[in-house]
N, C-alpha and C positions, 0 to 999 in steps of 0.2 A: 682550272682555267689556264691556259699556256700564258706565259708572258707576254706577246705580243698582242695577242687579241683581248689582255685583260688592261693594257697600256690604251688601247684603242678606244675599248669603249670607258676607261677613265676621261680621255682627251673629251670623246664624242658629248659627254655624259654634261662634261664642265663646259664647253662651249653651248652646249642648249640650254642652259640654268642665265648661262651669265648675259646670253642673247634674249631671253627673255627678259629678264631683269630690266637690261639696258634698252628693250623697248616699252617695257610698259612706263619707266623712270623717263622717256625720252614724251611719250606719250602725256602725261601726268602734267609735268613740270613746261611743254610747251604747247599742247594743244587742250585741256583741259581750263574752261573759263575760272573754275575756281582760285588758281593758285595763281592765273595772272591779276587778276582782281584784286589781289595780297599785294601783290609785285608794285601794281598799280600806288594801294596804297603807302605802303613805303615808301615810292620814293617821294611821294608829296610831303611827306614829314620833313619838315626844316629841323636837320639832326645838328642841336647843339653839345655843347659839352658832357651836360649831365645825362642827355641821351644816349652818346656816344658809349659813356662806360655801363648802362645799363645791358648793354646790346653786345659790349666786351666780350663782360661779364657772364653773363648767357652763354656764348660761344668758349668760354673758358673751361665751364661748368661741361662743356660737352665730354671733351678729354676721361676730367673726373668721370662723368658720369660710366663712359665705359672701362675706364680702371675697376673701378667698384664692382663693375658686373663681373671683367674677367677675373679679378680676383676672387669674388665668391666661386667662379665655378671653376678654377684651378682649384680650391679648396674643397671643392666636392667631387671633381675626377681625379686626384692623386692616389685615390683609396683604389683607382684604378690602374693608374698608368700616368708615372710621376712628368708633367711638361712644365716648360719654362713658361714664365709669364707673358712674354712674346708670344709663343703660340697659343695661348688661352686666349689673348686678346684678338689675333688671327681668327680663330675661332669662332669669337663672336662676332667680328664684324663678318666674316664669312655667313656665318649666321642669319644675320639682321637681310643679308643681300638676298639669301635663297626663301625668307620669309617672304617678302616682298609681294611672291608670286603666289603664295598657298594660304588659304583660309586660316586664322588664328594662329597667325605663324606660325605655324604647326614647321614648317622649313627653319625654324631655329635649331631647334633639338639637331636637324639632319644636318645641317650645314656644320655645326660645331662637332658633330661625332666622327664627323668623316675628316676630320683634319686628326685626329688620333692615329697610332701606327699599329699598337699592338689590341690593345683593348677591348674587351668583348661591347659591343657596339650598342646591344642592347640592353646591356648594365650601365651603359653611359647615360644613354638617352634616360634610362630613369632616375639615375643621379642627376639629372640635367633637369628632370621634372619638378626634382624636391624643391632646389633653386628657386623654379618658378613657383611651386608652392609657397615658398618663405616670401618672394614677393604677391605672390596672390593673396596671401593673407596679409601683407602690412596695407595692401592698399583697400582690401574689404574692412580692416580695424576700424583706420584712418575716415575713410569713408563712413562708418557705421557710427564713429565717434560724432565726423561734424553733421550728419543729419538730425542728432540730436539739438544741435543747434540751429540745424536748415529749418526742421519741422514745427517747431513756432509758425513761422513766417504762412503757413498753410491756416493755422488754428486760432483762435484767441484762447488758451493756456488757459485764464484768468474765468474761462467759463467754468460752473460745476463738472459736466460730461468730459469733456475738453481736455480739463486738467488729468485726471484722474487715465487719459486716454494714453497723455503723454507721459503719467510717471511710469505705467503700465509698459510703454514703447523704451521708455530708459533702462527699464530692468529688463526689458529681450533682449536689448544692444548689448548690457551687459552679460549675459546669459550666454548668448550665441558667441562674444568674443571668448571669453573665457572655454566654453566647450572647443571653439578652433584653434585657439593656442595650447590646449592642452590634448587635442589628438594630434597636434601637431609636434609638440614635445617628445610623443610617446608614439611613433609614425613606428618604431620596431613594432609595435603591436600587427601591426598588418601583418605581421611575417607571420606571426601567430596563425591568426587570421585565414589565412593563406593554405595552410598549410595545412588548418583541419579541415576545409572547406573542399580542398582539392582529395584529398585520400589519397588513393594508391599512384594517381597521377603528379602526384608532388614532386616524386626524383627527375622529373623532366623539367620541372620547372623552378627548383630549389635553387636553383644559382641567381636568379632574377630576382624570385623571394628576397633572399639574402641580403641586397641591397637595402633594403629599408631599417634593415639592424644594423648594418656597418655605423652608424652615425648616432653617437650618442648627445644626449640633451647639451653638454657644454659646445658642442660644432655644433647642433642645429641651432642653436642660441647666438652663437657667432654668426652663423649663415643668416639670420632671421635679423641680426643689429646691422650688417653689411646690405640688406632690402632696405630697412628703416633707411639709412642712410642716402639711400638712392634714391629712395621716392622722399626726402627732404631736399632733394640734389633736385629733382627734373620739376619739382613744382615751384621751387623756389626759380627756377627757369622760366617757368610761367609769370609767377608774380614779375620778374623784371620785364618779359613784355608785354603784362598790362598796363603797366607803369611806362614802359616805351611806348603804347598805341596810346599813351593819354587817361586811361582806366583807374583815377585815383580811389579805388577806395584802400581802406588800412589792411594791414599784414593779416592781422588776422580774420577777417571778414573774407579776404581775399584766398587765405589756404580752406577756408570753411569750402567758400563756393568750388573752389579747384577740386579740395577731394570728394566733393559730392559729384562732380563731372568724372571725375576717374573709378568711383565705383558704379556712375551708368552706363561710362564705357567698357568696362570690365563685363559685364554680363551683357553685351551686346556683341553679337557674331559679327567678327567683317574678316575682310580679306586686307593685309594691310595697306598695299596701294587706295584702296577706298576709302580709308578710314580718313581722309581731310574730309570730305563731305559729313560722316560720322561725328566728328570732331568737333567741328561747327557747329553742326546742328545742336548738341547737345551742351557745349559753351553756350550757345544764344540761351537755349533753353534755361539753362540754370541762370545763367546773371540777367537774361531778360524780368526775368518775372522776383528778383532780387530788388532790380532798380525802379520795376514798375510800383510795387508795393511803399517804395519811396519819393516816388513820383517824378525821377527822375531820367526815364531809360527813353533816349532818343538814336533818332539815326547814326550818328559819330559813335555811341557807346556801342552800338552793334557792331558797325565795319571794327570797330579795337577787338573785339571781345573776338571775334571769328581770324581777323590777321591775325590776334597771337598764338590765337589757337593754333593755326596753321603755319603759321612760322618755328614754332616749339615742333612741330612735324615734321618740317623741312630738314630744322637744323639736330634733332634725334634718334630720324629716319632713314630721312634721303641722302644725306651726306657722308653717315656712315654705311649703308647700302653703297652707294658708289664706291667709297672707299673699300666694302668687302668682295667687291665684283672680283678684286685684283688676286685676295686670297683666295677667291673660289676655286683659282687653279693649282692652289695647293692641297685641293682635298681630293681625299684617295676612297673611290665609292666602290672601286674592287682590290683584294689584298689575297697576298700567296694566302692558302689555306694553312701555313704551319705561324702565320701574324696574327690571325684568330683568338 
């Protein structure tokens, strides 16, 4: 592709991503009833002191929050193609802005690979999958752990059937964790895998293979304590705006319900722009029927439980989206053939 017409449709490529972006985010944030109804609420809160730093706090946590990711995945594309920490983090927020527009962010992967210069593109993206992997599984764990403690709330335990049902449910949770941390551990086995499955068709696709072995159990173990970390990061961001929308109940009552919301949301399709009505719904749903069994879930606990939800989206989402609109035009989605 000649350099002029391959500069062209780079230019063309990145002004249509970020023109989308910036109307569906325009679209969202002021004609959509949901997030003014947020808006709404907020500002009626008489924000004092101790509010104040809760909501910091929160906003501090954001930073972190995308440190940690770009750090995991500098730490899984160097095996690629060595970058500075700066543009990993470019990267993802580039990232988070081209998800925006495409089903399961699937626009993540792309937005971060095209900010590379040399690297084979589609060894990235599957390096870039593992990533999500290590956090797919701490938030299936996490989730799988506190449903063990959701699922009372369904049953009375204390019946013959009942109990017996649940210790039954204890030991799959444990069963299933253990089996996905250990195919997870040993993710070079695909290559195996791969490789006897494919036959003679293999040397076409042996360089892609390959990725799944470059990484042995001490990095995917790193990779996987760097997810943990995150998702202790983004829902302790929750708890402090439960706690700012008025939402007392305690710390750990509060991560029970959260990552039982974040393994419903995990196995439900959206597009991310959608996902505040997503969001909601499934916050109401899990602390609705928490406070109802307590006799305590009224209209206020609802508006808190759906603002925070949707405020922890704003400020995880859309803020960093806007903020990647800017790197979008650093990324290079046609490259000379000898940068390959």
């Amino acid at each position: 592709m000649k350099t002029k017409l391959r500069k062209t449709y780079n230019i063309l490529i990145r002004f249509t991503v970020v023109i989308f972006t910036v109307a569906f985010l325009y679209d969202q944030l002021f004609y959509r009833k949901d997030i003014s109804s947020v808006f709404q609420t907020f500002s009626d809160i008489s924000l004092g002191f101790s509010l104040n730093i809760l909501l910091i706090i929160t906003l501090i946590l954001l930073p972190l929050n995308i440190l940690l990711e770009s750090i995991k995945w500098k730490y899984l594309i160097d095996k690629l193609e060595t970058i500075s920490l700066f543009n990993s983090i470019k990267g993802v927020l580039a990232g988070i802005s081209v998800s925006m527009i495409m089903p399961n962010r699937v626009g993540d992967y792309l937005g971060r690979v095209f900010i590379l210069k040399k690297a084979d593109r589609l060894q990235a993206v599957l390096s870039t999958i593992l990533g999500s992997l290590a956090q797919l599984l701490t938030t299936l764990n996490f989730g799988l752990i506190a449903l063990i403690f959701y699922y009372p709330e369904y049953i009375n335990i204390y019946d013959g059937l009942d109990i017996w049902l649940y210790i039954g449910f204890i030991l799959m949770v444990i069963i299933v964790i253990f089996v996905m941390i250990f195919a997870y551990l040993n993710f070079s086995f695909f290559s195996i895998v791969i490789k006897q499955i494919s036959g003679k068709y293999y040397t076409k696709i042996e360089k892609y293979s390959q990725v799944f072995s470059w990484y042995n159990q001490k990095e995917l173990l790193n990779v996987l304590a760097l997810s943990i970390i995150r998702y202790v990061v983004f829902s302790l961001q929750f708890y402090l705006l439960l706690r700012f929308f008025g939402i007392n109940t305690n710390y750990f009552t509060s991560l029970m319900l959260i990552a039982v919301i974040y393994i419903l949301m995990t196995i439900i399709p959206t597009i991310a722009l959608t996902e505040i009505g997503v969001r909601g719904s499934v916050s109401l749903f899990v602390f609705q029927h928490h406070f109802e069994k307590l006799g305590l879930w009224n209209s206020e606990i609802a508006i808190g439980v759906v603002s925070a939800s949707s405020i922890l989206w704003l400020i995880n989402l859309i803020f960093p989206a806007i903020v990647g609109t800017i790197f979008v035009f650093s990324l290079r989605f046609f490259r000379k053939r000898n940068d390959n």
